[in-house]
C-alpha positions as a printed Julia matrix, in Angstrom:
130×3 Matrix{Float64}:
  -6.29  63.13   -9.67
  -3.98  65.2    -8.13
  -4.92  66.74   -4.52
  -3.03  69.79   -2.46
  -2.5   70.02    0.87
  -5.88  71.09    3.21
  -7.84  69.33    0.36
 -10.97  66.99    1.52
 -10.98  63.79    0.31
 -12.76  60.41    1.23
 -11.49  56.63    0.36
 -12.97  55.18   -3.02
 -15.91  52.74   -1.86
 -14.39  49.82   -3.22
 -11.47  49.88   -0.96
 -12.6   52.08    2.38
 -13.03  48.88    4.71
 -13.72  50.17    7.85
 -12.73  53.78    6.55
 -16.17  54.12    4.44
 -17.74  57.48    4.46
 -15.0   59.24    6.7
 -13.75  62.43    5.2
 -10.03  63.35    5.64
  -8.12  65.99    5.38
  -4.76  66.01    3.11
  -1.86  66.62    5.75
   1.3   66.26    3.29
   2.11  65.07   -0.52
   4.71  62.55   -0.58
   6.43  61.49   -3.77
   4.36  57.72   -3.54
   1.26  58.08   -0.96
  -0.33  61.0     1.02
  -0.9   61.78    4.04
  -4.3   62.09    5.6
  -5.99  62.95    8.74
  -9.3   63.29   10.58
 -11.35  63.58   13.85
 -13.46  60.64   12.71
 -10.65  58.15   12.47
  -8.42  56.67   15.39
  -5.21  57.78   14.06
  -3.88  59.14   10.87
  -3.89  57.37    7.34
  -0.77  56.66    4.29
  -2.53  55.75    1.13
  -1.95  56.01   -2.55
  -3.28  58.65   -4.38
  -5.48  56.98   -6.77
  -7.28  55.69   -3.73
  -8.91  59.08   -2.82
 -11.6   60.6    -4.48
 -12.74  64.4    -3.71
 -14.86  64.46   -0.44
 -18.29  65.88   -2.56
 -17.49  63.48   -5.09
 -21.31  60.9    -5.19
 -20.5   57.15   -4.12
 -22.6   56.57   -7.36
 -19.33  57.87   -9.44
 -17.56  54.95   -8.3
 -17.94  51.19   -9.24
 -18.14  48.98   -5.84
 -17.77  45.64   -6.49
 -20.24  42.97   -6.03
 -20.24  40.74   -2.89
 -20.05  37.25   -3.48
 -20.61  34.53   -0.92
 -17.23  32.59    1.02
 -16.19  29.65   -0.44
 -17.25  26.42    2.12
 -14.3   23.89    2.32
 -14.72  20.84    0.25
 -15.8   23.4    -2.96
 -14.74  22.66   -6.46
 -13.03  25.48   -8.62
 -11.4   26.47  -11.02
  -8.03  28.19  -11.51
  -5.13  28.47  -13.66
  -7.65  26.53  -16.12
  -7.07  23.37  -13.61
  -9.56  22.17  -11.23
  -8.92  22.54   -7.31
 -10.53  22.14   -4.36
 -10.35  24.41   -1.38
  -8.83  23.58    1.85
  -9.25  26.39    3.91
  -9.99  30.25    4.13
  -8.31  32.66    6.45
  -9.67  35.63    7.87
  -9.0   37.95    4.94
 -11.1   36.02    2.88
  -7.96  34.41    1.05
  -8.25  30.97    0.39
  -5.63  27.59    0.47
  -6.77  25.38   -2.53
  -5.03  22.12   -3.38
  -4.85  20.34   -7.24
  -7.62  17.86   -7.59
  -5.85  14.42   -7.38
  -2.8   15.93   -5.65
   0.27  17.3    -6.77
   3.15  16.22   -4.99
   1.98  18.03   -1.3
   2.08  21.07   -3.34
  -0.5   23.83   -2.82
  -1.88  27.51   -3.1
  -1.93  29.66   -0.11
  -4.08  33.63   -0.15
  -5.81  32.96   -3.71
  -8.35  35.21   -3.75
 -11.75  34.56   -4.45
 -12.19  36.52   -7.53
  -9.53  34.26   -9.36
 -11.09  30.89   -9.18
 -14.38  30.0   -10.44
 -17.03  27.46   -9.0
 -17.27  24.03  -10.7
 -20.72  22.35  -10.97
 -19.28  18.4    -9.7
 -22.73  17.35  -11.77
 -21.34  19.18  -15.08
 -18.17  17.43  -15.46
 -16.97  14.9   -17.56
 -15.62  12.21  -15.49
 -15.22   9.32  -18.75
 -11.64   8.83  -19.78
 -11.48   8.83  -23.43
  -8.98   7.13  -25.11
């Protein structure tokens, strides 16, 4: 969508933060980002345009992702199609996760929670077959 200067706009839903609801005004049109401003927010704001929607435009328009519960050290999961087992989560919600059995000291540092998926302990497999 393509806004002009003195255009209202607000943040899509899915990735205002602590900007949700605030309505800005477009101060300039850059060749990557825009510029924004408004009375509501602490200073001024450089985003991308596909992150703005028009300011009338109904939060119902957009698709907000669902919330899904932090991950508690110690958890089973999936990812890369490998089982792993998370060591940590920093404040961003990014998570350290480590190979199940170990890998040589090697690990995965800010995986996000939306790429690995929960493993049931009680569903898997745990016979060798030869």
């Amino acid at each position: 969508m393509d806004f002009k200067v003195g255009d209202k706009v607000k943040i899509r839903p899915d990735v205002a933060g602590r900007f949700y609801g605030i309505t800005f005004t477009v101060d300039k049109i850059l060749p990557k980002n825009v510029d924004l401003s408004s009375p509501h927010a602490p200073r001024g704001l450089r985003t991308k345009p596909h992150f703005l929607v028009p300011a009338d435009a109904p939060d119902a328009d957009v698709q907000v992702p669902t919330w899904e519960p932090p991950l508690v050290v110690g958890t089973l999961v999936r990812f890369k199609n490998e089982l792993y087992v998370v060591l940590a989560q920093n404040r961003n919600e990014r998570y350290r996760i480590v190979k199940l059995g170990g890998d040589g000291g090697k690990y995965y540092t800010n995986v996000i929670r939306s790429h690995m998926d929960v493993v049931d302990p009680a569903t898997l497999n745990l016979h060798a077959t030869a």
